[in-house]
C-alpha positions in Angstrom: -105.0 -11.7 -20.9 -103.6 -14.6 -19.7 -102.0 -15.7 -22.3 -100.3 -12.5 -23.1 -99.0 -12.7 -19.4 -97.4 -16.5 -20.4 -95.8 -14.8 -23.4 -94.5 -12.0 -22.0 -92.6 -14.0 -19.0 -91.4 -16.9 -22.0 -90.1 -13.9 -23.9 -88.1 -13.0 -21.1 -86.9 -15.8 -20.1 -85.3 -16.0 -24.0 -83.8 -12.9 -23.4 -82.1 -13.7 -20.6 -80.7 -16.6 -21.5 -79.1 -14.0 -24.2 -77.6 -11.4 -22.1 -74.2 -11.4 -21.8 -73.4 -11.7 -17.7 -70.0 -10.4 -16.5 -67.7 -12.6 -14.6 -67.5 -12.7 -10.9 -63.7 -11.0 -11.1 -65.3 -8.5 -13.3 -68.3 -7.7 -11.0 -65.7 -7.9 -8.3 -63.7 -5.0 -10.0 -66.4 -3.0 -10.6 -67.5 -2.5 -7.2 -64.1 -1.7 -5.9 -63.7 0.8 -9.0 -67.5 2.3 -7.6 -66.3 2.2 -3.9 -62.9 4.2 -5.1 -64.4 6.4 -7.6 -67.1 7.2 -4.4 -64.1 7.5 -1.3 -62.2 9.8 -4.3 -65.5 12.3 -4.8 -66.3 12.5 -1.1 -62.7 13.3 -0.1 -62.6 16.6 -3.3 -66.0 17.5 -1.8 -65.1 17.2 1.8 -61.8 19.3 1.6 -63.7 22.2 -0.6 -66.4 22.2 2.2 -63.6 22.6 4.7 -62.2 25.6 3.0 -65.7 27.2 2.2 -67.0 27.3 5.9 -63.2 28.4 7.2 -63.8 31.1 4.7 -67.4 31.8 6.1 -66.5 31.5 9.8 -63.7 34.1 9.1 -65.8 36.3 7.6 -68.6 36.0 10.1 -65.8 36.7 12.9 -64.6 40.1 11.1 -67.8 40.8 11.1 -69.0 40.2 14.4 -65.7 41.8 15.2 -66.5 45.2 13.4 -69.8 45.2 15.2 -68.4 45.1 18.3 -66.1 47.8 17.8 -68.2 50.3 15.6 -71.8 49.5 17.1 -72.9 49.3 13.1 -72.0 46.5 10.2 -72.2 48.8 7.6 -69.9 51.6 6.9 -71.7 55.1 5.3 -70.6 55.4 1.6 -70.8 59.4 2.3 -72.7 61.5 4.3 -76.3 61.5 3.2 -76.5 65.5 4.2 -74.0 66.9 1.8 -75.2 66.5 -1.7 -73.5 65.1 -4.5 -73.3 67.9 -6.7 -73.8 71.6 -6.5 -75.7 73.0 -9.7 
């Protein structure tokens, strides 16, 4: 067990002396690109959650509003009495 351990970490070593590492003005690049990209997507999802609770505040108003004035939210599609049609 061991040994496969001691082969396992030289084999990796080998392999990283392979990879390919980027350049500090690359990695710099990156990571502003990732902080833009990032500032960019909370910004589109900030103003969409602006408009979606204004939306939801002004419906929750007209509501609030209607049951204030009418006692009830809901308005009665017809008259449950009177039947829909007459054989």
């Amino acid at each position: 067990m061991y040994n496969k351990l001691k082969d396992y970490i030289k084999g990796t070593r080998v392999e990283l002396k392979n990879v390919n590492w980027p350049s500090q003005k690359q990695i710099i690049n990156f990571t502003l690109l990732v902080i833009g990209i990032s500032i960019a997507v909370a910004l589109f999802l900030s103003f969409f959650d602006m408009i979606f609770s204004y939306l939801l505040k002004t419906f929750v108003q007209n509501k609030k509003k209607k049951l204030e004035e009418t006692g009830t939210l809901f308005t009665p599609i017809r008259d449950m009495r009177t039947p829909l049609c007459v054989i």
